[in-house]
KOLRO-383573 format. One record per residue: residue in one letter; z negated, x, y of N, C-alpha, C in turn. Coordinates in steps of 0.05 Angstrom, whole numbers, padded with zeros to 5 digits, always signed. Atoms other than C-alpha are relative to their C-alpha. Example, Ala and Ser with C-alpha at 12.3 -4.5 7.8 and 13.67 -1.06 7.14 Angstrom:
BEGIN
A+00000+00018-00024-00156+00246-00090+00000+00018+00024 S+00001-00016-00024-00143+00273-00021-00014-00015+00022 
END
This chain:
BEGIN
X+00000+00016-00024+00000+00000+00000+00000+00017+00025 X+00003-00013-00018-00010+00058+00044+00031+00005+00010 X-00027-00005-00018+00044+00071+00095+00021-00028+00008 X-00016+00020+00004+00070-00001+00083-00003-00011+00028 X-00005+00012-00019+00058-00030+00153+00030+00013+00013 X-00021+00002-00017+00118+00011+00183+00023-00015-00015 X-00027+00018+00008+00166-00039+00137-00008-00022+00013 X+00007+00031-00001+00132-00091+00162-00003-00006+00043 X+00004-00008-00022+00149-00076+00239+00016-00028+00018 X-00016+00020-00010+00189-00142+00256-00025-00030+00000 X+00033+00017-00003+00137-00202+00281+00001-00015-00027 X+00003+00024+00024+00157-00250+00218-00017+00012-00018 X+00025-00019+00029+00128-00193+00171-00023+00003+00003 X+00038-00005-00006+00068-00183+00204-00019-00006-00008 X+00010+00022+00010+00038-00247+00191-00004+00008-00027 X+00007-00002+00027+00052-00237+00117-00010+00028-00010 X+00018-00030+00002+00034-00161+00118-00038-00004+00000 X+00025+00007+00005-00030-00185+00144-00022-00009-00025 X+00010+00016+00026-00040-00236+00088+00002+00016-00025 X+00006-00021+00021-00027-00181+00039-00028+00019-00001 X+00029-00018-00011-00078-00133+00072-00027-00024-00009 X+00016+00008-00006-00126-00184+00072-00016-00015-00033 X+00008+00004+00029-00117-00214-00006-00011+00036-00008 X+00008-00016+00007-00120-00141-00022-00038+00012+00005 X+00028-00002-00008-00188-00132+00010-00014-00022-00020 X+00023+00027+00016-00220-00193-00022+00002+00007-00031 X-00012-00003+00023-00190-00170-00088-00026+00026-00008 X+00017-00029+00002-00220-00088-00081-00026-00013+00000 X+00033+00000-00004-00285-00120-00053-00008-00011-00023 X+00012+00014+00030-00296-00163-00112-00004+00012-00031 X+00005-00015+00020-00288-00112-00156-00015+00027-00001 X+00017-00018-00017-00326-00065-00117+00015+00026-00006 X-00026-00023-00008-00261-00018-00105-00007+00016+00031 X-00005+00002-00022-00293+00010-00046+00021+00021+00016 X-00012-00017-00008-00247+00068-00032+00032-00022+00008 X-00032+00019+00001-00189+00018-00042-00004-00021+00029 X-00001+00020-00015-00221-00027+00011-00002+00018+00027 X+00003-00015-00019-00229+00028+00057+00037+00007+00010 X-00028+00008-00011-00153+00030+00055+00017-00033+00019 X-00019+00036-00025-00139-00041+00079+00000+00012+00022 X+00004+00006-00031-00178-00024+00140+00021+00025+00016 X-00014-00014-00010-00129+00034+00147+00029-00008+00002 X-00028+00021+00007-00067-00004+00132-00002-00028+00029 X-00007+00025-00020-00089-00058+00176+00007+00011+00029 X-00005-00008-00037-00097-00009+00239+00028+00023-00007 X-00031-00004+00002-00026+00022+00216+00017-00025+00011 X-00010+00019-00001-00002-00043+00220-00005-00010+00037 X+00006+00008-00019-00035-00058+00285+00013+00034+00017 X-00015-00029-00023-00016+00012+00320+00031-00009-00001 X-00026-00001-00004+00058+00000+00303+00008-00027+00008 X-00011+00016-00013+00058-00066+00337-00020+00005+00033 X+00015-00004-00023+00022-00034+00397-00021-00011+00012 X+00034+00014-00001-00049-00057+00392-00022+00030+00001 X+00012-00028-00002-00081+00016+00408-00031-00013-00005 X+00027+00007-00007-00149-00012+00423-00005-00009-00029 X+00014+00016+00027-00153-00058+00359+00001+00027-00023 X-00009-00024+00027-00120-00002+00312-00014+00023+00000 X+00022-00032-00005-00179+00059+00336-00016-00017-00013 X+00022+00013+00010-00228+00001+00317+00004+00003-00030 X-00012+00006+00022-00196-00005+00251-00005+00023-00017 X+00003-00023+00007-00190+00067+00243-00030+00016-00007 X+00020-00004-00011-00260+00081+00264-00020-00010-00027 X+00012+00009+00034-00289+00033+00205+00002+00010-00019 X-00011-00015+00018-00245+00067+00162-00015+00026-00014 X+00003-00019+00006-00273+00133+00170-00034-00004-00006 X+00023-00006+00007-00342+00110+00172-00012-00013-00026 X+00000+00008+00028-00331+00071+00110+00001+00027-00018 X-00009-00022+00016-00307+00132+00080-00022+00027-00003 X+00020-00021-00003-00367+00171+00102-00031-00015-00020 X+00018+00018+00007-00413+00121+00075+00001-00003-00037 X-00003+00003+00022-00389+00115+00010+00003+00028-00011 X+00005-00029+00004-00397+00193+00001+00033+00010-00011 X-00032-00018+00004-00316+00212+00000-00003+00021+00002 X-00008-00028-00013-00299+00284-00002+00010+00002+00021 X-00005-00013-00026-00288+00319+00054+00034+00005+00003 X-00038+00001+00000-00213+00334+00030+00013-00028+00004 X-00017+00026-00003-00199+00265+00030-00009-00016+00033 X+00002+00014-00021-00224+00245+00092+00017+00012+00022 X-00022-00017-00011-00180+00309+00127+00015-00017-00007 X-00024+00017+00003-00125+00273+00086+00003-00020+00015 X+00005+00026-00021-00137+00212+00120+00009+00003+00027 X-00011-00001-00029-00137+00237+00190+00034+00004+00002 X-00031-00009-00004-00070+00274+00181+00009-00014-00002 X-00019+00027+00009-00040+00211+00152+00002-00014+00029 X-00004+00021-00024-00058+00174+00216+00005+00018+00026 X-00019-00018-00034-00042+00232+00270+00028+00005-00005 X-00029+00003+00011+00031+00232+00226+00006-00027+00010 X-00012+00027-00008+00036+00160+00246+00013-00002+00028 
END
């Protein structure tokens, strides 16, 4: 799912991009995926940066990483992470 918001850059997709992001979350959380759910929130502020929502998409980001700190991620993967979103 990662990287998938830039297909989804035209307003009709959005909507349903969203609704993907958002089953996917309810899906990870219920199975207590939390690394997987720490991706929505990165997917969603992909999704939101590439329709020019700066403000919403740092918030997004911001969760992301402190999800990712919280749930004791390696340190390589959280580097990974940034790069992925300063590549965006």
């Amino acid at each position: 799912m990662i990287r998938s918001s830039v297909a989804y850059s035209e307003i009709e997709n959005v909507v349903k991009m969203m609704q993907c992001i958002e089953s996917a979350h309810k899906i990870f959380s219920e199975f207590g995926l939390f690394k997987r759910v720490t991706y929505c929130f990165v997917e969603y502020a992909l999704l939101l940066k590439s329709n020019q929502q700066y403000s919403e998409a740092i918030a997004y980001f911001n969760i992301a990483l402190k999800s990712l700190g919280i749930i004791n991620t390696s340190e390589d993967l959280i580097v990974k992470f940034i790069e992925i979103c300063a590549g965006q």
